[in-house]
C-alpha positions as MATLAB code, in Angstrom:
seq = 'XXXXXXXXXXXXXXXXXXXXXXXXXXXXXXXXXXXXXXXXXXXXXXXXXXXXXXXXXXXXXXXXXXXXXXXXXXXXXXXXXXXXXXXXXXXXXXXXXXXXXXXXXXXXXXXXXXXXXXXXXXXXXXXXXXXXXXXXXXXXXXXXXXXXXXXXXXXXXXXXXXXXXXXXXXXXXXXXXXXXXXXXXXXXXXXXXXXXXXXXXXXXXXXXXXXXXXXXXXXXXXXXXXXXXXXXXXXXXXXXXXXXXXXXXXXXXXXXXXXXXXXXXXXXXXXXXXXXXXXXXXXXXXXXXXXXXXXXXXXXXXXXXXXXXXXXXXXXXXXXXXXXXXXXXXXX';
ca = [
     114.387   73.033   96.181;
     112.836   75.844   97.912;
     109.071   76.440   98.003;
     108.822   78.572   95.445;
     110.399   76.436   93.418;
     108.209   73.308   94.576;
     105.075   75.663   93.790;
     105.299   76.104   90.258;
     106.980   73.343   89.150;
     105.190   70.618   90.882;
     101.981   73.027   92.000;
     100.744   75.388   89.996;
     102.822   74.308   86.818;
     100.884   71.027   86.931;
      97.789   72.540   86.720;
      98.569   73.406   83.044;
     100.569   70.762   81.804;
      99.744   69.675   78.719;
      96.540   72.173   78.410;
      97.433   73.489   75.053;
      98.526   69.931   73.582;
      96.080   70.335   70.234;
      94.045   73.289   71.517;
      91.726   75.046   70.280;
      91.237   75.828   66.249;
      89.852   72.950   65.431;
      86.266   73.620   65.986;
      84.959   74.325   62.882;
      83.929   70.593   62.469;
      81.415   70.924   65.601;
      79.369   73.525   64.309;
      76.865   71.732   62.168;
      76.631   74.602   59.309;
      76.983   74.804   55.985;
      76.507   77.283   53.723;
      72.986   75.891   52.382;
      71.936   79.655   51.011;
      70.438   80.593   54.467;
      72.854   83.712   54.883;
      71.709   85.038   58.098;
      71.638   82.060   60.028;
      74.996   80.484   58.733;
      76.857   83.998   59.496;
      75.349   84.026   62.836;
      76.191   80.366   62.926;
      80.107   80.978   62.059;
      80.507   83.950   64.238;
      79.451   81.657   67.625;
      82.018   78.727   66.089;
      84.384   81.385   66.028;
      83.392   83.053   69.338;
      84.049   79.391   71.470;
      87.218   78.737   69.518;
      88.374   82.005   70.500;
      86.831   81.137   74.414;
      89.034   78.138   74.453;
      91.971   79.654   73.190;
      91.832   82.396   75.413;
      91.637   79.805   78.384;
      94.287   77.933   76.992;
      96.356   80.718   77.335;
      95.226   81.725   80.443;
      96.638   77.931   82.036;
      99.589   78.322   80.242;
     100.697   81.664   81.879;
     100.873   78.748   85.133;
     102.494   76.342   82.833;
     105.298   79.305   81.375;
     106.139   80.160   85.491;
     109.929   79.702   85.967;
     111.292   79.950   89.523;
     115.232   79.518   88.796;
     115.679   82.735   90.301;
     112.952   82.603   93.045;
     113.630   85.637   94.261;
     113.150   87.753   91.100;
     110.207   86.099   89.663;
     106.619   86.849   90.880;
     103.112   85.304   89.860;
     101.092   88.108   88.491;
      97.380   86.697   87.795;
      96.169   90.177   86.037;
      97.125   88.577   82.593;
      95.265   84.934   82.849;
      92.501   87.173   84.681;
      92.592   88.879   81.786;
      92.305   85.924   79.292;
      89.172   83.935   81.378;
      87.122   87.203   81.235;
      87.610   87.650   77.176;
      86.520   83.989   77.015;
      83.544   84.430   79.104;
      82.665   87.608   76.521;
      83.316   85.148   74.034;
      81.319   82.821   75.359;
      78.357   85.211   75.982;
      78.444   85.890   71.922;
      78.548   82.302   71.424;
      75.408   81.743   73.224;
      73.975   84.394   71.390;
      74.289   83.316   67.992;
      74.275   79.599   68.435;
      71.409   76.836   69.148;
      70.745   74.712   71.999;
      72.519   72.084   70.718;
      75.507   73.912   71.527;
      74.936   75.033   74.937;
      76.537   72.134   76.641;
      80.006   72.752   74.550;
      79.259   76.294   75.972;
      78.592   75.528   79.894;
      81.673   73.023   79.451;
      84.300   75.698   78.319;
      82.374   77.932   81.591;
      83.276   75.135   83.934;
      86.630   75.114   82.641;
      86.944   79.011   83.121;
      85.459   78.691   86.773;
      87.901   75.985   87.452;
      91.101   77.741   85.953;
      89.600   81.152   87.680;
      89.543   78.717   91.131;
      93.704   77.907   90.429;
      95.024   80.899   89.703;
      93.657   82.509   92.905;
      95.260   79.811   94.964;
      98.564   79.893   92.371;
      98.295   83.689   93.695;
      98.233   83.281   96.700;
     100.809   79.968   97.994;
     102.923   82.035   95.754;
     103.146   85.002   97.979;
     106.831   85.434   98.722;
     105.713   87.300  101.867;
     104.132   83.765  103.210;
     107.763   82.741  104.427;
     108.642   86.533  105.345;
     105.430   85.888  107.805;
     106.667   82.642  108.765;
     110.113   83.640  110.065;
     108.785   86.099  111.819;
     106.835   83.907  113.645;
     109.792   81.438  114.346;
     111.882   84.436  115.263;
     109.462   85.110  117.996;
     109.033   81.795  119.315;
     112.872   81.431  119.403;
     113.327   84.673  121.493;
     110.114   84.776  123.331;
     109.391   88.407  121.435;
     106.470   89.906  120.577;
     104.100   86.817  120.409;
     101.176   89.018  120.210;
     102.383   90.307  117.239;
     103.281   87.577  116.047;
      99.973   85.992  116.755;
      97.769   88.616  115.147;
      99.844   88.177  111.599;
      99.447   84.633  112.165;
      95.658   85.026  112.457;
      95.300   86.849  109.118;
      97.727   84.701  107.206;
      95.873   81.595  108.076;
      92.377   83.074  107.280;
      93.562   83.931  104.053;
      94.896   80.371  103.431;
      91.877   78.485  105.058;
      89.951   81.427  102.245;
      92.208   79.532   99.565;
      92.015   76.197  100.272;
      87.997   76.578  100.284;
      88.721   78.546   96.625;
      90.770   75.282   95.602;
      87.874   72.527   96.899;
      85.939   74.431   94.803;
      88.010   74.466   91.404;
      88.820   71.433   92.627;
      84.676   69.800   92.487;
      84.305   71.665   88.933;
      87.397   69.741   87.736;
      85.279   67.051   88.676;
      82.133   67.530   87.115;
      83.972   68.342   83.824;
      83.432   66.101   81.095;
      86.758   64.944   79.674;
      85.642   63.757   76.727;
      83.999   66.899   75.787;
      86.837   69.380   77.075;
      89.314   67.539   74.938;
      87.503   67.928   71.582;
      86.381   71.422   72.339;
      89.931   72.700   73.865;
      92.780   69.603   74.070;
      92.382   69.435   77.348;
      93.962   65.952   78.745;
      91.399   66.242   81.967;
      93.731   63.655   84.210;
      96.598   66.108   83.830;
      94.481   68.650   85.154;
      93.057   67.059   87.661;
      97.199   66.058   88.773;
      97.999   69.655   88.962;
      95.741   70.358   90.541;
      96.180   67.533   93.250;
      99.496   68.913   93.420;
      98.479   72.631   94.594;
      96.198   71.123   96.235;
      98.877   69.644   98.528;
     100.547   72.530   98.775;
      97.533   74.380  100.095;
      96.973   72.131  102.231;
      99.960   72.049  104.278;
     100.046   75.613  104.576;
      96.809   75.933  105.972;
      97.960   73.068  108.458;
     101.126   75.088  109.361;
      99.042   78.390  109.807;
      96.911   76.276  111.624;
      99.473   74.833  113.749;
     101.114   78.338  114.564;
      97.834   80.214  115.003;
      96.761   77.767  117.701;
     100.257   77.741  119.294;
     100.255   81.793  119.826;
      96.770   81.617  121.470;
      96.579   84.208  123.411;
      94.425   81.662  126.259;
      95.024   78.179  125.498;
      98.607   78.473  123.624;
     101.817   80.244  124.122;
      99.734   82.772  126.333;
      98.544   80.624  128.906;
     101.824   79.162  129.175;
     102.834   82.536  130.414;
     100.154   82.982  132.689;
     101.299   79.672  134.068;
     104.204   81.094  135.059;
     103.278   84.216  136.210;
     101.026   82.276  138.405;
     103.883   79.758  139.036;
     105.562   83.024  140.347;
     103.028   84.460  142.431;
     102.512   80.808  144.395;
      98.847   80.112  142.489;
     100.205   76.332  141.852;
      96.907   74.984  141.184;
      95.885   77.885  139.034;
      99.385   77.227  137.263;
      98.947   73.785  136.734;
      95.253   74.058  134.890;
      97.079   76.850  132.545;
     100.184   74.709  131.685;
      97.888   71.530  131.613;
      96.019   73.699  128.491;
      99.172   74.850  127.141;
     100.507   71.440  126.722;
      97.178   69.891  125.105;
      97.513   72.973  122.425;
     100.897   72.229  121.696;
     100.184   68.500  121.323;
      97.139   68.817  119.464;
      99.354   71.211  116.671;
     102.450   69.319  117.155;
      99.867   66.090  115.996;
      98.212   67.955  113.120;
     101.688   68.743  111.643;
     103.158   65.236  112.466;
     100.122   64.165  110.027;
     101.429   66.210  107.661;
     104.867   63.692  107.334;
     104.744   61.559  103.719;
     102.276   64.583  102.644;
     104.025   67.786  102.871;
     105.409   69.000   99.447;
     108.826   69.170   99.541;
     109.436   73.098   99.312;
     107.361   73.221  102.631;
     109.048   70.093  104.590;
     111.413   72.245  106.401;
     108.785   74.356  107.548;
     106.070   72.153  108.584;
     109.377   70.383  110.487;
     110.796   73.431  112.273;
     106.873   73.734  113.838;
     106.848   70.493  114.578;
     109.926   70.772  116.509;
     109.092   74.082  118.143;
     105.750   72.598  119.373;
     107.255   69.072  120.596;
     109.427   70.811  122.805;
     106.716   73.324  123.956;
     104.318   70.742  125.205;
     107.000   69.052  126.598;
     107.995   72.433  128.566;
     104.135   72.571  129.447;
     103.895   69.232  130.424;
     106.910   69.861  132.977;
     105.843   73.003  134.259;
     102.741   71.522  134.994;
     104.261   68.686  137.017;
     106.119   71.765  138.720;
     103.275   73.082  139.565;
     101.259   70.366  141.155;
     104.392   69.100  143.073;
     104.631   72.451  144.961;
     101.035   72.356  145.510;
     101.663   69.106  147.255;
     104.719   70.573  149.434;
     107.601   68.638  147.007;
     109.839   71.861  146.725;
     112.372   69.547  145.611;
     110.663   67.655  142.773;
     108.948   70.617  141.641;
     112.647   72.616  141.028;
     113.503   69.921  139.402;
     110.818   69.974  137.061;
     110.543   73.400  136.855;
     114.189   73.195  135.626;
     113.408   70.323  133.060;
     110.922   73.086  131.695;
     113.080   75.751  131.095;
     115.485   73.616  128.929;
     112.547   72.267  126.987;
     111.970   75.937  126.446;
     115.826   76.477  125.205;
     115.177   73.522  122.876;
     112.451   75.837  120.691;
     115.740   77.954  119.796;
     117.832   74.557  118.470;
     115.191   73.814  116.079;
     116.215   75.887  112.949;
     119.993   74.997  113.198;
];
C-alpha cells in the first residue's frame, strides 16, 4: 500500500470513523421547552435547538468528507478541504444563532460542538497537507540528488520549506490533538453521536503519519546542511584536495555526527512509521548510514595523512568513496 493509500485509510479516514453513527437530529429532547403559551421565548427557544442540530450536522458532515476519501486510484484522487471548510464555518454561524436565542444552560452543549469544530478544523489541515501528492514528488527529488551528487543546494532549499510546513502541521495536529482531549465524550455523543475513542484513534493514526514525515524532513533537511551536512562533507574534500588534512578532518568529523544523528532519529522511527511511509523513512536511513560511514572514513583519511600514513590514508580515502557509491544502491 502506498502512502496515499495508508493516509486515508488508516490516517485521515480514522479520524471520522464512526462520526455520523446516530448523529445529529435528535436534539429536540435537550432543549427544555415546551410550548407553555410563552410564544416569544419558546420560538426563540426552538430556533437555537434547531440552530445546534443543524451545527452538529454540519460537522458531521464535515468528518465524513475524511471518512468518504477513497485512494484506489491514488493518483486520480485529491483531498480538497474547501467543502468540510465549508461545513465547520456554517456550524460555527449556527452556533452563533444558537447562542443567541438560547440560555446559559445551554452554553456548555454550545462550547462542546466549538471544540469539536476547532478539533475537526485542526485534522483537516493536517489531512491537507500529508495528503499532498507533491510531498513524494519533493522527496525523490531529494533522493535523486543524493544518488547523483546534483544540485544539493537545491535540493536543500525545497527540503527546508517542506519540512517547515510539516513541523507547521504537526504543531496544527498537537493542537486538534489537546482539544480532542478536553472534549467531553459523554456530552459530544448525545449532542452529535460522536464515539470520542474513535476519534481520538484517528486521530492517533494521522498523528503517526505526521509524525514521521516531519522526522524524514527532519532527517533530510539536516543531511543537506549546507555547514554541518552534505556541505561540509564537500568542503572536506576540497580541503582533502588542497592538503588542509586537519581542516578536512574537523569538516568530515561534523559531517559524520550529522549523518549519525539523522540516520538515529529515523532508526527511531522503526515499529512507528506507518506503513505507506516505511520505504521512505528506510531509503533515508540507508542513504545516511552509508554517508556517515563515508564521513567517518574520510575523516580517518584525513588525520592519517596529517600524520605522514600516505598509505593508510588511500586506503581509507578509498573505503570512503565506496561508502559514497553505496547512497546510489539504496533505492534498488
Amino acid at each position: 500500500m502506498n502512502r496515499r493509500q495508508y493516509l486515508t485509510r488508516a490516517g485521515a479516514a480514522g479520524a471520522a470513523t464512526g462520526l455520523l453513527a446516530g448523529g445529529a437530529g435528535c436534539l429536540g429532547d435537550l432543549s427544555g421547552s415546551s410550548d407553555d403559551g410563552n410564544g416569544d421565548a419558546d420560538v426563540g427557544s426552538r430556533a437555537g435547538v434547531r440552530a445546534i442540530d443543524r451545527a452538529a450536522g454540519n460537522l458531521n458532515k464535515a468528518a465524513q468528507s475524511l471518512n468518504e476519501l477513497s485512494l484506489e486510484d491514488p493518483e486520480t484522487v485529491e483531498f480538497d478541504p474547501s467543502e468540510p471548510r465549508a461545513k465547520i464555518s456554517d456550524a460555527r454561524d449556527h452556533l452563533e444563532t444558537a447562542e443567541s436565542e438560547l440560555g446559559e444552560d445551554r452554553q456548555t452543549d454550545i462550547d462542546t460542538l466549538r471544540s469539536y469544530a476547532d478539533a475537526l478544523e485542526g485534522l483537516i489541515a493536517v489531512t491537507a497537507t500529508v495528503s499532498d501528492s507533491s510531498i513524494t514528488d519533493d522527496i525523490d527529488t531529494v533522493t535523486t540528488a543524493l544518488e547523483e551528487q546534483g544540485d544539493l543546494e537545491a535540493a536543500s532549499e525545497t527540503v527546508d520549506a517542506r519540512y517547515t510546513e510539516i513541523s507547521s502541521a504537526h504543531e496544527r495536529f498537537e493542537q486538534a490533538e489537546t482539544t480532542i482531549q478536553t472534549l467531553d465524550g459523554d456530552r459530544l455523543a448525545e449532542l452529535a453521536g460522536i464515539d470520542l475513542a474513535e476519534l481520538e484513534e484517528g486521530a492517533n493514526a494521522l498523528g503517526a503519519v505526521v509524525g514521521s514525515l516531519e522526522t524524514l524532513a527532519a532527517a533530510y533537511d539536516s543531511t543537506l546542511d549546507l555547514e554541518s551536512g552534505y556541505g561540509a562533507l564537500e568542503a572536506g574534500r576540497t580541503k582533502f584536495e588542497n592538503g588542509e588534512y586537519a581542516a578536512a578532518e574537523r569538516e568530515f568529523e561534523t559531517a559524520e555526527s550529522t549523518f549519525a544523528d539523522a540516520q538515529g532519529s529515523l532508526e527511531s522511527e522503526t515499529g512507528s512509521t506507518p506503513e505507506g511511509l516505511v520505504q521512505y523513512v528506510e531509503t533515508a536511513a540507508c542513504q545516511t548510514t552509508h554517508l556517515s560511514t563515508a564521513a567517518g572514513a574520510f575523516a580517518d583519511a584525513a588525520g592519517a595523512a596529517a600524520d605522514g600514513d600516505p598509505v593508510t590514508a588511500n586506503a581509507r580515502k578509498n573505503d570512503g568513496e565506496d561508502a559514497l557509491e553505496d547512497v546510489n544502491n539504496c533505492t534498488n
